[in-house]
N, C-alpha and C positions, 0 to 999 in steps of 0.2 A: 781564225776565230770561228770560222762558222762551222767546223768538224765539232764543234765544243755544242752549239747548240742541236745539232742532229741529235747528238746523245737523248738530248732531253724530249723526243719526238718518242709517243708510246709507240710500240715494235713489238712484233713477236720474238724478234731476236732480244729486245732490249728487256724484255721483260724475263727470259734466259739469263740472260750477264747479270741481271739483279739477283735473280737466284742463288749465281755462284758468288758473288762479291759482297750481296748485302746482308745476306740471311744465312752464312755460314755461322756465325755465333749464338743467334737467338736457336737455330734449325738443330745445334747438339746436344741444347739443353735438355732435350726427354733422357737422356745418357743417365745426367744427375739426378734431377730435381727432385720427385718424385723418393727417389731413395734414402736423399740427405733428409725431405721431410719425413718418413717415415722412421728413419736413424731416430730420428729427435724424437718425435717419439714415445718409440723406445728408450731412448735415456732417460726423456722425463718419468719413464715408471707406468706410462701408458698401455692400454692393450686399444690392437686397431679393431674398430667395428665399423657398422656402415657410415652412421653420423662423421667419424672421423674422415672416412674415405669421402665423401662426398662431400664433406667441409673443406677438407685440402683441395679437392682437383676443383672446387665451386672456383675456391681462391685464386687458386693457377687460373682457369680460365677468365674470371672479371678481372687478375692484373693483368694479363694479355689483350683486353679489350679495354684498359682504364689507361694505364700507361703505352703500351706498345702504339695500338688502335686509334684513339680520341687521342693523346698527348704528342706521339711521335709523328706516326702514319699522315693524322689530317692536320692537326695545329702545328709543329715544330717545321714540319717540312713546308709549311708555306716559308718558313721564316729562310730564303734562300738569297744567297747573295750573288748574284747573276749568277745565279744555275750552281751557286756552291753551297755547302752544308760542312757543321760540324761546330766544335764550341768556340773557333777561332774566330771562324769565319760571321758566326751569330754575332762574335766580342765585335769584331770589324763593321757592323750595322748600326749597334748600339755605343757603341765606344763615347760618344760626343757627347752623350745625353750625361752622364756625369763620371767623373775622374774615376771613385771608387770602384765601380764595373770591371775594373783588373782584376780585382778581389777573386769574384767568382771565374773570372774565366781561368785566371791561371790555378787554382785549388782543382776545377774541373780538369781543365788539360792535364795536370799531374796526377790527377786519379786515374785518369782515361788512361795513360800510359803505365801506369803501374799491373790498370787493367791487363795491358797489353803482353805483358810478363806470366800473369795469373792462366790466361786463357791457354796458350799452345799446350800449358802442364798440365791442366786438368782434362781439357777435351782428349789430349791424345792418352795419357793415362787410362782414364774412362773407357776408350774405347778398345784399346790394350788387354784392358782389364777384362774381358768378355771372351779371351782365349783362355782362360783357366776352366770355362765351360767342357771344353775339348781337351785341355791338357793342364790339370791340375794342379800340379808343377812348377808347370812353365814358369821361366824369373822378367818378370816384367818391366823391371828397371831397366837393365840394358836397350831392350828395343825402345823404349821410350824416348832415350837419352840417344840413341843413332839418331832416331826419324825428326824428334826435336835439333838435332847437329843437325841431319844434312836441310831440313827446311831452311834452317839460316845460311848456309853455306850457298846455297842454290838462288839468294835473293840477288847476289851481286849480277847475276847475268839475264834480271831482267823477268818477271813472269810471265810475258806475253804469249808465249807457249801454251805451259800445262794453266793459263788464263782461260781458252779457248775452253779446254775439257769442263771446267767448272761448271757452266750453265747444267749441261747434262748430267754430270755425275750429280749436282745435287738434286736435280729434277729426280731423279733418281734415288737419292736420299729419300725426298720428301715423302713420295710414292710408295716407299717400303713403309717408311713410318705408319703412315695412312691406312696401307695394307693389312697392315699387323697388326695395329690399331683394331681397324673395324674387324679383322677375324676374331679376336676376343668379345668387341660388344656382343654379337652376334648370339651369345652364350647369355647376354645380360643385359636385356635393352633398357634396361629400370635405370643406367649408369646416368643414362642420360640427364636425369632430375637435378645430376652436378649442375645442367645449366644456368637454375635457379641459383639466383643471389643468396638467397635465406639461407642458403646453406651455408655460405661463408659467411655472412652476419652470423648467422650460428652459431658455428666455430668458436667465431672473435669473440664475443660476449662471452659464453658460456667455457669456454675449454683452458683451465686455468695456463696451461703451456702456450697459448695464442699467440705471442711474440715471438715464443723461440719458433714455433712452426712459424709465425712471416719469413724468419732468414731463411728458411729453407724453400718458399715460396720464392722471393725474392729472383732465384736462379733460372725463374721461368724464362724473365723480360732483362739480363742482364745485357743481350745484342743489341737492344733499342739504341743506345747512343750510336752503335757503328753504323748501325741502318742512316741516320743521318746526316754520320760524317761521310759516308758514300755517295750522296748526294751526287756529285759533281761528274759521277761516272757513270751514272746509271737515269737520272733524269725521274722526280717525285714520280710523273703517272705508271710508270715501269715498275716503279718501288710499291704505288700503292695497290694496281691492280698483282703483279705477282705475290704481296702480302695477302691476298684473301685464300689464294691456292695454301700457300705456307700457312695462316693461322688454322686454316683448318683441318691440314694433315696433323700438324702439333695436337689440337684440340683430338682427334680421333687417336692418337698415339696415347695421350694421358688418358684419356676415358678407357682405353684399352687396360693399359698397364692398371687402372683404376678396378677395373673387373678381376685382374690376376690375384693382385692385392685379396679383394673380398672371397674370394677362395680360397686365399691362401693366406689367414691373417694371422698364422703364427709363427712365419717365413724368418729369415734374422738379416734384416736389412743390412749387417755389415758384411755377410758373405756371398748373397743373390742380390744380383739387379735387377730386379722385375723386366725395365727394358728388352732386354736377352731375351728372359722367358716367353713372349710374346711371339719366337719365332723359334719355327719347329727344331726337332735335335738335327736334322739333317741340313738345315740350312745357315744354323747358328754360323761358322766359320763367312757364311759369306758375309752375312751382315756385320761381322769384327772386321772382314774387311772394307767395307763401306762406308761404316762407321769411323776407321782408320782416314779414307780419302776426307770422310766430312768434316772429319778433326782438324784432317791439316790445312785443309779451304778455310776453314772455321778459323785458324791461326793467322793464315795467309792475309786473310781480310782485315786482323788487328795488327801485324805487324805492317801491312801499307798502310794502314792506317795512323798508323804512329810517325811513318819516315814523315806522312801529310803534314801530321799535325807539330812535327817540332822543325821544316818548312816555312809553315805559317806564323812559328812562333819567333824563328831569328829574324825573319822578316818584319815582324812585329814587336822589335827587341825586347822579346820574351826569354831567349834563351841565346848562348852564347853560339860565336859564329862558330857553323861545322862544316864538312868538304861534301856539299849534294852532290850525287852522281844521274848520271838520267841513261839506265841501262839499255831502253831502247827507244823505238820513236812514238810508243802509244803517248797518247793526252796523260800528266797526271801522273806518268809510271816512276817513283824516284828509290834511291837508294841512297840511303844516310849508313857508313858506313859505322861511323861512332854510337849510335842510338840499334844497329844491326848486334851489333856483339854483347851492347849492353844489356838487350834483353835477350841475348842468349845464355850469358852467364847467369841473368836473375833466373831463364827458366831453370838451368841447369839446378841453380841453387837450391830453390823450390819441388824439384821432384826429387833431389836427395834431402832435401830436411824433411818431408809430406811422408814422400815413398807410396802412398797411395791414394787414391782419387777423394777417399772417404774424410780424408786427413786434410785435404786440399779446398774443399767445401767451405772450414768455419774461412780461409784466407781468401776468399770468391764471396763476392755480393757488395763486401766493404767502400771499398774504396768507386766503385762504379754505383753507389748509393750517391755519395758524396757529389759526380760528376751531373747527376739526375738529381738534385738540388737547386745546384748552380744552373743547368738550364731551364731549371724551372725561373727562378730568377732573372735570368736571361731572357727567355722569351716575354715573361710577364712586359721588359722594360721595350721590346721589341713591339708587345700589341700598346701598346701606349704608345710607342712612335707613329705604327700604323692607325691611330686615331679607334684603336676599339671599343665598343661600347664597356662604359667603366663597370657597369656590374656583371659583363662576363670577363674582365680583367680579375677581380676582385674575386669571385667564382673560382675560376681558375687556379688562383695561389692559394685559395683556403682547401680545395679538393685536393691539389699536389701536393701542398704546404702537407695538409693531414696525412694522405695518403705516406708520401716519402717519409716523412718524420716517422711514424709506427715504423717503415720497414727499417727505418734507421736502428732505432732501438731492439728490432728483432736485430739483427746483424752486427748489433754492438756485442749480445751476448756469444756472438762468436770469436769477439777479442783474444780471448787467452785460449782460444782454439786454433788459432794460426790468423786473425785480424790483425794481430800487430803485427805480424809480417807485409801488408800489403800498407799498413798507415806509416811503418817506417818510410817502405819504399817512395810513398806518398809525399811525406814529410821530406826525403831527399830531393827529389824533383822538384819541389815548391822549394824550398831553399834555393834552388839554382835560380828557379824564374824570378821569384821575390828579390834576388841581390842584382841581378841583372838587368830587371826594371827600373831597382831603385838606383842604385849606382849610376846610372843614365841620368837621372833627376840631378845629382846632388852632382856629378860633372858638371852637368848646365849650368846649375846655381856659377858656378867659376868660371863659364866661356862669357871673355868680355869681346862684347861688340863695339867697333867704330863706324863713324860714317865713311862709307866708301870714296865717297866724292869730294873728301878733304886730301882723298891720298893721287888723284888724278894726274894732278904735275905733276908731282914726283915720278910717276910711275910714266910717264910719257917722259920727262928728264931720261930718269935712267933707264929706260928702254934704247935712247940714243947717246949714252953716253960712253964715246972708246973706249974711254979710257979704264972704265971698266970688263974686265975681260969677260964673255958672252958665257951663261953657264947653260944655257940652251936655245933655239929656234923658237921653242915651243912649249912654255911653262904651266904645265897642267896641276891646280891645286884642289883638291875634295874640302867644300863648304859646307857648314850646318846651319848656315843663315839662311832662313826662311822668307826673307824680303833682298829686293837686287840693290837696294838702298846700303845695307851692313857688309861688313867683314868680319871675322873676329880677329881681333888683335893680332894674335898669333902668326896669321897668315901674313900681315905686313911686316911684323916683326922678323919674319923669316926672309921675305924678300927685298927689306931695306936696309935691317941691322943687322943680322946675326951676320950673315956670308951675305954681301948685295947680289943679286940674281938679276942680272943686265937676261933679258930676252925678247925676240921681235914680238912674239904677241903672248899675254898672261892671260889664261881661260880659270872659267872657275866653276867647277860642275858641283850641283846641287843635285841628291836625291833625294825624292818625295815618296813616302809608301804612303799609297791609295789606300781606302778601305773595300773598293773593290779587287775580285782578285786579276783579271786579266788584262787590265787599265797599261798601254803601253803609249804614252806620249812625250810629248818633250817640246822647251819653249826658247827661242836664243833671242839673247839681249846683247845688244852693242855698247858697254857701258862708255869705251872710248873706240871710234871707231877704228877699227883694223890692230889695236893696241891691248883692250881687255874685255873682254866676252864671254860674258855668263851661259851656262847651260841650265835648265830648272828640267830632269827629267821626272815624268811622274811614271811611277810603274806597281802595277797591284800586289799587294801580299802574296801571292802564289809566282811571280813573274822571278827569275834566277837575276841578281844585279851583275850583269858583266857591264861593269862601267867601260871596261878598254875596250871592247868590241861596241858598243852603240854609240860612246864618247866619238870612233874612227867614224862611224857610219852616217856622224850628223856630221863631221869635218868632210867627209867626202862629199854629203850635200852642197855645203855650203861653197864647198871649192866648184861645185858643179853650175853652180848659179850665179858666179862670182863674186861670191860678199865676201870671202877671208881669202889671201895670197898666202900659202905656207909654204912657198917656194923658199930656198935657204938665200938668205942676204948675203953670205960671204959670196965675194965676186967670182971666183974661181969656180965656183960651183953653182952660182945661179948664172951665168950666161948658156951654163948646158941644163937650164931650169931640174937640176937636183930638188929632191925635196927635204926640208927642213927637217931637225928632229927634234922628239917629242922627249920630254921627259915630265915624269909623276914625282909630286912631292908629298908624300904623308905623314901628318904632323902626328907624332905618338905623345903621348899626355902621360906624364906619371905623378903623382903625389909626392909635393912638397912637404917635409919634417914639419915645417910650419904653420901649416894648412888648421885653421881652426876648426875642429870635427869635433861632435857630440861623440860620445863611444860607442853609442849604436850606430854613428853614419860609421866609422873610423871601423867598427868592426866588419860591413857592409864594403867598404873598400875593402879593406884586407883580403876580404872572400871572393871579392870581383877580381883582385887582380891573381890571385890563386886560379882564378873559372881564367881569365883571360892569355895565364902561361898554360894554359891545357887547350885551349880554343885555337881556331885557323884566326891566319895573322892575316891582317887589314888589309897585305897586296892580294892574296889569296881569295880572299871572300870577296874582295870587290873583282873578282880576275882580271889582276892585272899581271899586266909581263912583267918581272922583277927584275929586268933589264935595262927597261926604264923609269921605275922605280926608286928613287931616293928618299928612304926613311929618317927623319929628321926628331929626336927624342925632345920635346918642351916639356919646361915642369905647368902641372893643372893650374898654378898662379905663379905668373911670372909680372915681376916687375919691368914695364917698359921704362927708355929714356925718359919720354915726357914724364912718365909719373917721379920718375928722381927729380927729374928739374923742376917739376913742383913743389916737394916735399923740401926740397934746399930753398926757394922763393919763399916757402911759410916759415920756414925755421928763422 
């Protein structure tokens, strides 16, 4: 644990690995922004002059100090859950404070991830797109579509590598921007007056296109959520001192590209990108290449980003179980292979329906509007846990509430410009979590519990009983009782009636997910001694459940201290102290024909049990050996004996 907390120690090296991990997305935005607002425009029927120019870049730079700065940077990153960030992990803080709170996180997480689709196609297109400077020509689709393949292809083994190059290459990045930047002001020091507000009050008031130029504003601060979810790797003081280097390269890039502009304000925003022009004919090719590296850092940062966040979310039975891989030994490094190809097909899909970066813009802003709502709501319920003065709570949601809402509405009007491609995606992913949460609910409503302590002789009977043939040493069953008091029916149903299950000792392990994330403990209970013995492991949202491996690890305890003998009782083989065997039993639940269901629960299963033949199976997810494994299928309401011999006593 304590490699976990270094992280968060400020460094000169830490504040490097910030660079490359956290500010790869906000850091590509000069690529677009600027362009798509000036696009707009021009479609409104606009001509650019100074007021315009200096209303647009006002705006870019107060949303880079309103949301990026004040919202992200100082307020959201307090909001950390031992040293972790992101919208899971904020849900994980607040979760208690009331039920509905799923709401936003899971609407958020499914945008965030939709995000995660939108970004490698446009940053690298973008950048792509800067060699027709040099070669005219050139077909931009293909290279797109390789460098977007092999980024995915390259996740399975780990980024710990080309991790290392990041810090530099984007230091590097920045420094160009910067550069290029201020070699334009340099022409035009009056640019500067953008840093007045009045200017973008300006704008907004006066400029009847005001809205449609916010979505194009909008792509300034679209990185700020990853900046957060980064958190855990990079440690807030790293994040916030290396964001003042970064805002203010950005800041001198737009002011730059701002000066080009006013020179050149009859330019056609669909076939120049100012960006480019800021750097000389002779060096343009390098900065396509750079811009290329910052792209795919830029990607790299929301595709880990994604494996984190749907990680946190099976663990938070937000989403259905999938097969985590952990490619090498960094803190944090995962690879989700099912969520790896899913957004490589959505990129793929995305730069052949777009085909170019211009086209790609109205489907950018959307859906990452949406996830910057919900944290706004999030955090708000978060400074009310932390006891904050109510009227800068109150402050707070009406600035972001106003703020987000207009940018909402600019970014609406890019619906039928390729928005619904990113609210579909949206809407699929919120479908998966939505039925996956609730389907958990409406199981429950059906898990019947008994008291454990009625079933004690029995279970001490037939632990000793011959005549019963022995179906294990060591009968291991996964519990969803949350007190050592219950069972659920089911489980004695299995080891008294269905098949009787004679074994020397019946354990019964309980998982608990923490709301923090690295929380690894565990607690054993002697319910009958030497006979049945409960496990209550607790372990945090980020922590991997190998039940068969911690399960062996607290039995080897225990056998170390002498509290359990798992030595085997058949004679022949305990006089040469053999050891017992284990076996797992996992009770599979399916829905009864008779099951009383409203048609929205009944449709809700249907879709759960669709997600759950596509999803990793119970031995798998929980890693267990499937050797010792016995799958056992019960229906979701089954009728026990007792309840017959009642129903015959009332008849």
């Amino acid at each position: 644990m304590s490699n976990h907390k270094n992280v968060n120690a400020l460094t000169a090296g830490g504040v490097l690995v910030s660079l490359g991990i956290v500010f790869g997305d906000i850091g590509t935005s000069p690529l677009y922004t600027l362009k798509a607002i000036f696009k707009t425009v021009k479609e409104t029927g606009q001509f650019i002059n100074p007021d315009l120019v200096l209303g647009a870049l006002s705006c870019v730079i107060w949303t880079l100090t309103l949301q990026t700065t004040i919202k992200y940077v100082i307020i959201t990153l307090r909001a950390d859950n031992k040293g972790e960030g992101g919208i899971f992990s904020l849900y994980s803080l607040v979760r208690k404070k009331a039920k509905w709170l799923v709401i936003p996180a899971i609407i958020g997480g499914a945008a965030l991830l939709a995000d995660g689709i939108i970004t490698p196609s446009i940053t690298v297109t973008s950048a792509i797109e800067g060699l027709k400077l040099k070669f005219p020509t050139v077909s931009v689709l293909p290279i797109v579509l390789a460098i977007i393949t092999l980024l995915f292809v390259i996740q399975q083994f780990g980024t710990n590598l080309v991790g290392r190059l990041f810090g530099p290459i984007m230091f590097l990045w920045f420094a160009a921007l910067g550069v290029s930047g201020l070699g334009q002001i340099m022409h035009d020091p009056t640019i500067f007056k953008a840093l007045n507000p009045y200017y973008a009050i300006h704008l907004l008031v006066t400029n009847p296109g005001a809205l449609v130029i916010l979505g194009g504003v909008f792509l300034c601060t679209t990185g700020a959520e990853a900046l957060y979810s980064d958190l855990g790797h990079c440690g807030k003081d790293n994040i916030r001192v290396s964001w003042i280097f970064v805002k203010l390269m950005l800041i001198f890039n737009y002011l730059g590209q701002g000066v080009w502009v006013l020179k050149n304000p009859n330019y056609d925003p669909h076939i120049v990108n100012p960006f480019f022009e800021l750097v000389p004919q002779g060096l343009v090719l390098y900065m396509v290449a750079l811009a290329t590296m910052a792209a795919v850092i830029a990607s790299q940062a929301m595709i880990s980003g994604s494996f984190t966040l749907i990680s946190e979310a099976v663990r938070l039975n937000l989403w259905p179980k999938v097969r985590i891989n952990y490619p090498s030994v960094q803190k944090g490094q995962l690879y989700v292979p099912s969520i790896n190809w899913l957004l490589w097909v959505g990129c793929i899909i995305i730069v052949l329906i777009f085909k170019k970066s211009d086209n790609m813009e109205g489907a950018y802003g959307l859906a990452i509007n949406l996830t910057f709502l919900m944290t706004t709501i999030l955090v708000a319920v978060f400074m009310l846990r932390k006891k904050f003065p109510k009227y800068l709570i109150v402050l707070f949601v009406i600035l972001y509430g106003v703020i987000e809402l207009a940018f909402l509405v600019g970014n609406m009007a890019k619906f039928i410009h390729g928005g619904w491609v990113t609210l579909l995606i949206s809407s699929a992913l919120l479908s998966v979590m939505w039925t996956w949460y609730n389907s958990r609910k409406i199981k429950n409503r059906f898990v019947k519990y008994v008291e454990i302590e009625d079933y004690y002789a029995i279970l001490n009977e037939l632990s000793n009983d011959e005549s019963v043939p022995k179906y294990s040493s060591q009968l291991v069953y996964l519990t969803s009782a949350n007190f050592k008091t219950e069972i659920e029916s089911k489980i004695i149903y299995s080891i008294i009636q269905k098949e009787p299950k004679r074994a020397d000792v019946y354990w019964l392990v309980h998982v608990d997910v923490m709301d923090e994330p690295y929380t690894m403990d565990y607690k054993v209970e002697f319910l009958i001694p030497g006979k049945l013995i409960r496990i209550d492991f607790k372990l945090g949202f980020r922590i991997e459940q190998r039940v068969n491996l911690l399960y062996r690890k607290v039995v080897e305890e225990l056998v170390k201290n002498g509290e359990v003998d798992i030595t085997s009782q058949y004679t022949s083989l305990n006089k040469h102290k053999i050891t017992g065997d284990f076996r797992f039993v996992l009770l599979e639940k399916h829905l009864s024909k008779f099951t009383n269901l409203s048609f929205y629960e009944q449709s809700i299963m249907d879709y759960y049990f669709v997600l759950k033949r596509l999803s990793l199976s119970e031995v798998s997810s929980f890693g267990l050996d499937s050797s010792y494994v016995e799958v056992e299928k019960v229906p979701l309401i089954f009728v026990t004996p007792d309840d017959i011999e009642l129903n015959r006593l009332a008849i």
